[in-house]
C-alpha positions as CSV (number, residue, x, y, z in Angstrom):
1,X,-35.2,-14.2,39.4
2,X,-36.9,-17.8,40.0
3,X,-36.4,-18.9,44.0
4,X,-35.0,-21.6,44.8
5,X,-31.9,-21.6,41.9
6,X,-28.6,-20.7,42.4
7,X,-26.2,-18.1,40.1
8,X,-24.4,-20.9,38.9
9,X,-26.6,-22.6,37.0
10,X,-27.7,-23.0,33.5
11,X,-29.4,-19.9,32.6
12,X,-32.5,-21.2,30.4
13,X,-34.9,-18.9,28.6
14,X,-38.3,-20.2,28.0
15,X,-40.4,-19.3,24.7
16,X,-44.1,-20.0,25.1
17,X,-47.7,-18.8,23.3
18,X,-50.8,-20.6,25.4
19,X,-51.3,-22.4,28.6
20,X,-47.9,-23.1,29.7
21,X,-48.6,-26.7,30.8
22,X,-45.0,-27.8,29.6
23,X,-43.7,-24.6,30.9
24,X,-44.9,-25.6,34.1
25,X,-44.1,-28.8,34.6
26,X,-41.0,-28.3,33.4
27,X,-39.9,-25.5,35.9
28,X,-41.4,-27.9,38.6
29,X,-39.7,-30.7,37.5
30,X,-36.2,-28.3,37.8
31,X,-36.9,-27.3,41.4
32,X,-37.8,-30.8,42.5
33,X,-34.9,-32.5,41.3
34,X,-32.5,-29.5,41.8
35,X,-31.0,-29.8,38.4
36,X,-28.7,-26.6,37.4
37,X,-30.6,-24.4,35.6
38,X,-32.0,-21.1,36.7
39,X,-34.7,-20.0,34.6
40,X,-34.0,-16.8,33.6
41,X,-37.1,-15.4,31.7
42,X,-40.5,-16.2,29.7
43,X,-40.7,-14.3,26.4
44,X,-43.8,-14.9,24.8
45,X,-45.6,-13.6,21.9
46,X,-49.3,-13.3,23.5
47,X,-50.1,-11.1,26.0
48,X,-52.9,-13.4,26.8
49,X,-50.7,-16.9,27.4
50,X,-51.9,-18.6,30.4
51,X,-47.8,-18.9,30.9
52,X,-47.6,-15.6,31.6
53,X,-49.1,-16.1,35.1
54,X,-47.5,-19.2,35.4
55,X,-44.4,-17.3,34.7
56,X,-44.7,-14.8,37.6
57,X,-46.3,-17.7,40.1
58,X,-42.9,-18.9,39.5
59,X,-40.9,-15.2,39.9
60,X,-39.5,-15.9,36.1
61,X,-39.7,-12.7,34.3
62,X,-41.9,-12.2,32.0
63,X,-41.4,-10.4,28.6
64,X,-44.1,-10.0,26.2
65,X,-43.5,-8.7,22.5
66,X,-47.5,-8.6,21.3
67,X,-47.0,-10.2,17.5
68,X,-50.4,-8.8,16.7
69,X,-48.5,-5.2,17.6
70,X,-46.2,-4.7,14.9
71,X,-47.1,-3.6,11.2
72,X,-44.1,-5.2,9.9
73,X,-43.1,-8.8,11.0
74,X,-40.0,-8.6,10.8
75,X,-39.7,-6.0,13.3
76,X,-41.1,-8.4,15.8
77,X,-38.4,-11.1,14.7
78,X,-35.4,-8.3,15.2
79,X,-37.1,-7.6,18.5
80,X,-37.4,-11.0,19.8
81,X,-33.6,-11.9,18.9
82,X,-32.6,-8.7,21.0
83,X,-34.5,-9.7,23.7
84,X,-32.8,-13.0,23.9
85,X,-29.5,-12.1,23.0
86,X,-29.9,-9.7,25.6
87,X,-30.6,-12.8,28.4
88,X,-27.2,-14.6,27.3
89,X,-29.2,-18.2,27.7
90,X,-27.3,-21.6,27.7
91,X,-30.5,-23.0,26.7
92,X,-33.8,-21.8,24.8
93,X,-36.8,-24.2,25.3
94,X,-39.7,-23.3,22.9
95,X,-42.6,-25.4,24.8
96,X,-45.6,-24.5,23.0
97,X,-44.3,-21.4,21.0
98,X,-46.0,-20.9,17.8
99,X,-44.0,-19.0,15.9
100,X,-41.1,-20.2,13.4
101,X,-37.8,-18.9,14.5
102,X,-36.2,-17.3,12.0
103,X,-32.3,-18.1,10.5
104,X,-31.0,-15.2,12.6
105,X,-32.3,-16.5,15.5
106,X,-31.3,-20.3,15.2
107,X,-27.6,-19.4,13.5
108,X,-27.4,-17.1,17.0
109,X,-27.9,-19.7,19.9
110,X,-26.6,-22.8,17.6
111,X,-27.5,-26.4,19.7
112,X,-28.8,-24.1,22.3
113,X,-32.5,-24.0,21.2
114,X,-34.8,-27.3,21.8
115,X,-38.3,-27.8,21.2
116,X,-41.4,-30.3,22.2
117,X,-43.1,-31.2,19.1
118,X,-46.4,-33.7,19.2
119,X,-45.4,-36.1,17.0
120,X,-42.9,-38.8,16.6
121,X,-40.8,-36.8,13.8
122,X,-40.3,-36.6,11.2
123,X,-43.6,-37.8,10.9
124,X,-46.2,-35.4,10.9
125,X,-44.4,-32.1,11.4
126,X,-46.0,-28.7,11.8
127,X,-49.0,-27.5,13.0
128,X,-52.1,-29.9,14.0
129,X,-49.5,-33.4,14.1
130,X,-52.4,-34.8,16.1
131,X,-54.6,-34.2,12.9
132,X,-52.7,-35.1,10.7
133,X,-51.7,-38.7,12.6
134,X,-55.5,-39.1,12.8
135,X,-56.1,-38.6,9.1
136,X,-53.6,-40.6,8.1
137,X,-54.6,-43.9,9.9
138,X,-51.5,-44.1,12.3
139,X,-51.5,-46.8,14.5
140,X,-48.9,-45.4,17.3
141,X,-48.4,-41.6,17.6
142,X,-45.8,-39.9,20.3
143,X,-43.9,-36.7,20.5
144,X,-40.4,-35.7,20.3
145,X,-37.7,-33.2,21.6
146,X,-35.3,-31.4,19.3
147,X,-32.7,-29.5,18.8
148,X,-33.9,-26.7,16.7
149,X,-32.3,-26.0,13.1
150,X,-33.2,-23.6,10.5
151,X,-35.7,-26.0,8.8
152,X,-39.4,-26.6,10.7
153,X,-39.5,-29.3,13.3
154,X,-36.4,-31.0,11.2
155,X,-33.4,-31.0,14.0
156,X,-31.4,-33.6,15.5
157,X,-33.8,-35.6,17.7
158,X,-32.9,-35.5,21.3
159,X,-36.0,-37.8,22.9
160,X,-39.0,-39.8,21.7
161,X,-41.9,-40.7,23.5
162,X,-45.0,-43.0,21.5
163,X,-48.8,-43.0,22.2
164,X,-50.8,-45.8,20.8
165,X,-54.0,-44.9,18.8
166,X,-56.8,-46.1,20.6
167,X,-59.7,-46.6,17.6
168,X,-61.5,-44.6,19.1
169,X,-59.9,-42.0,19.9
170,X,-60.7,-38.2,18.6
171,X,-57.6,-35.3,18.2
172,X,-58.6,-34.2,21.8
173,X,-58.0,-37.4,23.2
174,X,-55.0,-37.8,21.3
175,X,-54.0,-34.7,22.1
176,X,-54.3,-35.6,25.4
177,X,-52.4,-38.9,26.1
178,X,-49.2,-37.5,24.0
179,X,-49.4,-34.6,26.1
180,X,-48.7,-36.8,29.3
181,X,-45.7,-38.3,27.5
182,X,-44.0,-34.6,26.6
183,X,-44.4,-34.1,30.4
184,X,-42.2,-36.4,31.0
185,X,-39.3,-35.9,28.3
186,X,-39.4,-32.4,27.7
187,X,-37.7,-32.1,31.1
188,X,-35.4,-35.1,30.9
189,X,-34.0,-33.2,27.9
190,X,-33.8,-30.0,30.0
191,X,-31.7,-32.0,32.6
192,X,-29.2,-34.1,30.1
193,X,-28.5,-30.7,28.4
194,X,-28.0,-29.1,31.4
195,X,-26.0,-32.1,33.2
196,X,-23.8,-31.7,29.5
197,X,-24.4,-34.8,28.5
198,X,-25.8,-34.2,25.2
199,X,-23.6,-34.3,22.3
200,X,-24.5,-33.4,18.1
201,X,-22.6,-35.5,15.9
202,X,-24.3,-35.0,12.1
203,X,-28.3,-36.1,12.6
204,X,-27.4,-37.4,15.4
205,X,-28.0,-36.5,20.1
206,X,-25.2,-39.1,21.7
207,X,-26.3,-39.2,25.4
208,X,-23.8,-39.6,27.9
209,X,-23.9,-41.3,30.7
């Protein structure tokens, strides 16, 4: 169990495959400003993620289902939602996680799954947005948190953050400056969901104050 939480917060499971940054920051960003979530677990896919280390600097738990490991994908899937399910989260964040949740998955936390996405959807979704923003000519790119629905990077936006394009700029650079920017919203989302004061209605995320 993470220090410095209490019981009686929201319990928050984190989904990661690489260097963690937004895991990090984000469980920082929780302790500093005391906002009720207890992070419960990391589950990641690669027994290699720099989160992982992160994870345990932290005293999160760490679970690691090696995709590479099974023969048939679909075992990995069934094994992942048991693993959750078996957490009982009020909140997934996928902060980095490579992998497409499947139906199952999403139709078994509904609105209690969000995700950082590098790009100011629904421009640009799916893998290499920074890329694709480049090759496109875009004049302002950004990044975006979402509730997470059956489609890819398609749910009801939550918070938007926009980068202009310096000219000349390359994707690391880009990559770079929007990666600042999801620093700063992916927790703020993590707090207004917590705090309850996110509401679905259709496409829509009301924010309360």
């Amino acid at each position: 169990m993470a220090t410095g939480f209490t019981k009686k917060e929201k319990r928050i499971v984190f989904l990661a495959s690489g260097r963690g940054s937004n895991f990090e920051n984000a469980v920082k960003f929780l302790k500093k400003k005391k906002i009720p979530a207890l992070p419960v677990a990391l589950l990641t896919d690669n027994p290699k993620a720099k989160s992982i280390e992160l994870a345990r600097s932290f005293q999160i738990p760490v679970q690691i289902l090696n995709f590479a490991e099974f023969a048939d994908k679909k075992d990995f899937h069934k094994a992942l939602l048991a693993q959750a399910k078996e957490l009982s989260p009020d909140l997934i964040v996928a902060c980095g996680y490579m992998r497409i949740l499947k139906p199952e998955f999403v139709q078994s936390f509904p609105g209690k799954i969000i995700n950082i996405h590098p790009s100011l959807l629904p421009s640009f979704p799916g893998l290499d947005s920074q890329k694709q923003a480049l090759d496109y000519g875009a004049k302002i790119a950004g990044c975006t948190v979402h509730f997470v629905e059956e489609g890819v990077d398609t749910g009801p936006i939550i918070l938007q953050k926009s980068v202009e394009i310096l000219p000349h700029w390359n994707e690391k650079e880009l990559s770079l400056a929007i990666l600042k920017e999801e620093h700063k919203i992916l927790p703020l989302a993590i707090q207004l969901f917590c705090e309850n004061k996110l509401k679905i209605n259709g496409r829509k995320v009301e924010i309360r104050k």
